[in-house]
Structure formats: structure tokens, C-alpha cells
N, C-alpha and C positions, 0 to 999 in steps of 0.2 A: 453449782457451787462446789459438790462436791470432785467435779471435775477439776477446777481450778486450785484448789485443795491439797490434791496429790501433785499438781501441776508445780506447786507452792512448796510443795515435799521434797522433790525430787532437785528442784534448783538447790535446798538446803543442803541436802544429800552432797550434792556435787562441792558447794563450797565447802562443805568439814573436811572433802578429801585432800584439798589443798595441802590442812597442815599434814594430815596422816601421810599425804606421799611425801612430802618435804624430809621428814622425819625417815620412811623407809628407805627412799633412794642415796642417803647418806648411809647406810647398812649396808642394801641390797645391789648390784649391782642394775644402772637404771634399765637397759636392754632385756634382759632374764627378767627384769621386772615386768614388764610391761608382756612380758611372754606368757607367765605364769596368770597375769590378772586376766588379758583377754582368753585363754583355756580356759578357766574359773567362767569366764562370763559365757563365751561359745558352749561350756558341760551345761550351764543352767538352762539356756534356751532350747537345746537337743532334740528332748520328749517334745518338745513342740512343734519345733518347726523342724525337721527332720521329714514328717512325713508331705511336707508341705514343698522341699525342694524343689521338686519334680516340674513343679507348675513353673518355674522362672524361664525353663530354656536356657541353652548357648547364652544368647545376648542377654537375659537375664542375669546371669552368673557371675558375666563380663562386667557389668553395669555393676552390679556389689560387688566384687571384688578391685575396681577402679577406686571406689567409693572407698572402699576400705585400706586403700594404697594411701588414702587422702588422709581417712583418719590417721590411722598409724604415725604418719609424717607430724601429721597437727600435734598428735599428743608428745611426739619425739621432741622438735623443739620448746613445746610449753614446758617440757617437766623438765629440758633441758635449762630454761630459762628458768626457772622454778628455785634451782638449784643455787642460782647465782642472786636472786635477787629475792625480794619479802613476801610474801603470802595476798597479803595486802594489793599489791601492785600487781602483783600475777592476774590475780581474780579480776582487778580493773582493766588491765589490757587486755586479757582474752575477752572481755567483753565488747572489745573491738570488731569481734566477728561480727557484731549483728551491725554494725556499719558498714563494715566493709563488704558484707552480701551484694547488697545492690549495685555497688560498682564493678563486683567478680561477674556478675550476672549482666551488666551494661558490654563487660571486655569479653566475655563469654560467646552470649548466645542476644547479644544487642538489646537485653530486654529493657525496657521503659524505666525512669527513673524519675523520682518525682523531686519534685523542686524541694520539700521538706524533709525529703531524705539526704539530699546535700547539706543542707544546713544542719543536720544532726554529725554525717560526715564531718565536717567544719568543726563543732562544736566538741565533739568526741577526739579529733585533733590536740585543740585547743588543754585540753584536759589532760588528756597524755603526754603533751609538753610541759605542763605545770607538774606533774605528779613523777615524770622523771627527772627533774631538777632539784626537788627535795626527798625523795625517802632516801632512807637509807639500803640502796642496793646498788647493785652494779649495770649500768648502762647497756654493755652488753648481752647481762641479762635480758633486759626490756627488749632488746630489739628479736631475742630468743622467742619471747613469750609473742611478741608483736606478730613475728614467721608463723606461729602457733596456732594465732586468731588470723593470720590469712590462708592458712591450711585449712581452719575449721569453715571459714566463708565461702571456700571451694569446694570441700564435700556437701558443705549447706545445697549448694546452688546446682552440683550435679544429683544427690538427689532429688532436688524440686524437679529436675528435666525426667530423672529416670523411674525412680521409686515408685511415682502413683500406676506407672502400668504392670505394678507386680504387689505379688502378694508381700503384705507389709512385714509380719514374723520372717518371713522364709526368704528375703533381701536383707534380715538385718543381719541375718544368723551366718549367712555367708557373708556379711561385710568384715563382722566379727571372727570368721574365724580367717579370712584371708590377713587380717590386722597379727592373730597369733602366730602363723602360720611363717609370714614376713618378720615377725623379733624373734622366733625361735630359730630359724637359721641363720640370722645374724648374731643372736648371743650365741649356736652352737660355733660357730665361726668366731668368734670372739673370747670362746673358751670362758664363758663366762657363766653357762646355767646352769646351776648347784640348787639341790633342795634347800630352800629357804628358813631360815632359824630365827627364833626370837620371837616376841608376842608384839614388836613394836612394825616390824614386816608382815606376820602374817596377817594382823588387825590390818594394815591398808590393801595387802594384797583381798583380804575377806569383803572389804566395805567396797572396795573399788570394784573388784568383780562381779560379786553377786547385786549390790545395791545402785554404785553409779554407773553399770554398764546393763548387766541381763534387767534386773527391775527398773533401770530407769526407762530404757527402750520400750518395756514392755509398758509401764505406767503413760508413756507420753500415747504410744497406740490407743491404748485404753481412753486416754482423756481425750485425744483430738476425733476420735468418734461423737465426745459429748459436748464439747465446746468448739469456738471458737478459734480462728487462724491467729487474730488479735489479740486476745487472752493468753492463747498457748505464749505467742512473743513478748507478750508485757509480764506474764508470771518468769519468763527464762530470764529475763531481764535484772532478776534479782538474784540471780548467779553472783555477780559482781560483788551485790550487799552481804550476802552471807559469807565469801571468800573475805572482805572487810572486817564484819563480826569476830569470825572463828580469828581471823590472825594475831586480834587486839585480841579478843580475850585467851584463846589459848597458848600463842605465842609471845606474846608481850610488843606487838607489832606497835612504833609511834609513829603515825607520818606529819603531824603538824598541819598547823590552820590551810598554810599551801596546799600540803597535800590532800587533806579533805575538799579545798575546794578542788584542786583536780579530780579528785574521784567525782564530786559531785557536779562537774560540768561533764563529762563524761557519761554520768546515769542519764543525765538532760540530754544529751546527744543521742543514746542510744534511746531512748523514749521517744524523743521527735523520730526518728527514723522510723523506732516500729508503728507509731501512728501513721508517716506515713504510706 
């Protein structure tokens, strides 16, 4: 329980950041951004896994650092789409990743797919077509955020291949830092990374780095030693719900009956999937 707990923590964690980046990347430039958060996150893990590198290898190295090509991209276009469209819907279509896993992993590396993972597939569909025809955002947003959640179901599915033959800290800490590594040459290319000003920036660059990236990583390690593969995906699950929460309450997010039921044939999609 108390596994599940922090499990339950960390999905929360992730949805507050919604609004907090929403709010920074209208300041901050979004590239420098995301530079400055993954350093943040790569300084926190250090003392840990630093001395732990060594153990990865060559093709260790290569393997998180691919991985981390994958994030980087994932979170480019989610927060790119972030930008255009509501809080609300961001959280419900990234939530797409967890359907879309199985079939990255069918076109991947041919792996098995279960007949109730289609139908969550299906249903998760279903749900993001009703939910972008009423809120109030930008279409081309969704499809931003959409890229986002197919980014995130390809780094899913290459570390399900690569990760467990390596040491867990010291694969996350180089995914992490090859993610800082690749926005920091592109904002210095873009002339865009400047020290960061304002309390309304440094509060998402603080929460996003230290809480939904080094603790969240290290908390899921922590918990998936003590629980369940099932739990772990039905607690992530509620990513979605809290990204929901935080937008109506702190942004004044309304997406109407439609769009509640879209969000909620969607949680039903992504539930059938991780059951099956």
C-alpha cells in the first residue's frame, strides 16, 4: 500500500505540472526551458548514480541515451501542444501513451497483443474524437500533444527491451542527461538560454525538475521493487485524472458534458488496456 501510495503521489505530481508549465513556457522560452529543467533533474540524481555509470557499457550508454532522444522529442511536442490547446485535454491525450504502447511494441519488436488491449485502443479512439470536437483549444494542438503520447509509447516500449539489463539509477541518469544535453544545444543555437526570472518560472522549472523528473524516477524504482507491474499501470493511469482536476480547479478549465464524457471513455480505454 504504501507502494501504491507514492505511486498515487507521483501521477499527482506530474498532473499539477501541467498548469505550472503552461504558465512558465508563456515567460520562459519553451527549448532553454526544458534545458534548464532536465540539468535540475540530471544535478539531483548525480551523487547517486554517478558512481553507478560504469556498470552500463558502450551499449548501455547507447541504449539510454536513444531512450532519451525519445523522451526529449515526447516532451517537445506535448508541451509544444500544451501551449496551444487546455490542460484538461493535454493530460487526456498524453494519456494515450498507455494505448498506444502495445501497438508501438506490435510494429517494433512484433510483441503479442491481446485482444482487450485493442478494444481499449478502440475506445481511447473513441474518446479523443469526442474530446476534440468540444473543448475549447486548438486542433492542432491535440495533434501536438497526440505526437507527445506516441513519443512517450516509444521510449515506453524501448526501455521495456533495454532497461532491465542495466542498472536502473545509472540508465535513468544518462537518459536524463543526454534529454539536457540535446535542448541545450539547441536553445544555445537558438540563442535562446538566458537565466531564468520570475517566481512563476522558477516554481515549474523547481517542481518539474526536482519532483516530476529526479523523484518521480527515483519513486517509481522504489515502488516497482515493492509492487506490482499492474498497480504500477493502473496508479499512472491517473495522470490523466489529476491533469483534469488541477485544470478546472486552477485554471478555470470547462470542457462540458461531451467532453467529460470523452475524457471518460478514454480512462475506460486506458484501463481495459492496462488490464489487459
Amino acid at each position: 500500500m504504501r507502494a501504491l501510495a507514492v505511486l498515487v503521489l507521483v501521477t499527482a505530481v506530474w498532473g499539477v505540472t501541467f498548469v505550472q508549465v503552461k504558465d512558465a513556457v508563456a515567460l520562459y522560452p519553451l527549448v532553454a526551458f526544458f534545458a534548464v529543467r532536465f540539468a535540475l533533474g540530471s544535478a539531483a540524481l548525480a551523487p547517486f548514480a554517478l558512481p553507478r555509470v560504469g556498470t552500463l557499457g558502450r551499449e548501455g550508454v547507447a541504449a539510454a541515451c536513444l531512450a532519451g532522444l525519445l523522451l526529449g522529442s515526447a516532451y517537445a511536442f506535448q508541451t509544444a501542444g500544451l501551449q496551444r490547446t487546455t490542460v484538461s485535454a493535454t493530460g487526456f491525450v498524453t494519456g494515450m501513451q498507455t494505448v498506444l504502447t502495445p501497438v508501438v511494441g506490435l510494429l517494433l519488436f512484433r510483441t503479442r497483443v491481446a485482444a482487450a488491449a485493442w478494444l481499449g485502443v478502440g475506445l481511447a479512439t473513441a474518446g479523443l474524437a469526442l474530446l476534440a470536437g468540444v473543448h475549447r483549444g486548438s486542433p492542432a494542438g491535440d495533434l501536438l500533444v497526440l505526437a507527445g503520447a506516441a513519443g512517450f509509447a516509444v521510449q515506453i516500449v524501448v526501455m521495456g527491451r533495454f532497461a532491465p539489463r542495466y542498472d536502473a539509477l545509472a540508465f535513468t541518469f544518462v537518459e536524463l542527461v543526454a534529454v539536457c544535453v540535446g535542448f541545450t544545444v539547441l536553445a544555445l543555437a537558438r540563442g535562446e538560454l538566458h537565466v531564468p526570472h520570475g517566481a512563476t518560472v522558477w516554481g515549474a522549472l523547481l517542481v518539474t525538475g526536482l519532483f516530476a523528473t529526479a523523484f518521480a524516477y527515483l519513486a517509481q524504482t522504489w515502488a516497482q521493487k515493492r509492487t506490482t507491474a499492474t498497480r504500477t499501470a493502473l496508479a499512472f493511469a491517473l495522470e490523466p485524472v489529476w491533469a483534469a482536476f488541477f485544470g478546472v480547479t486552477l485554471r478555470g478549465d470547462s470542457l462540458g458534458a461531451a467532453g467529460w464524457l470523452g475524457c471518460a471513455v478514454i480512462m475506460a480505454g486506458i484501463v481495459v488496456a492496462e488490464l489487459a
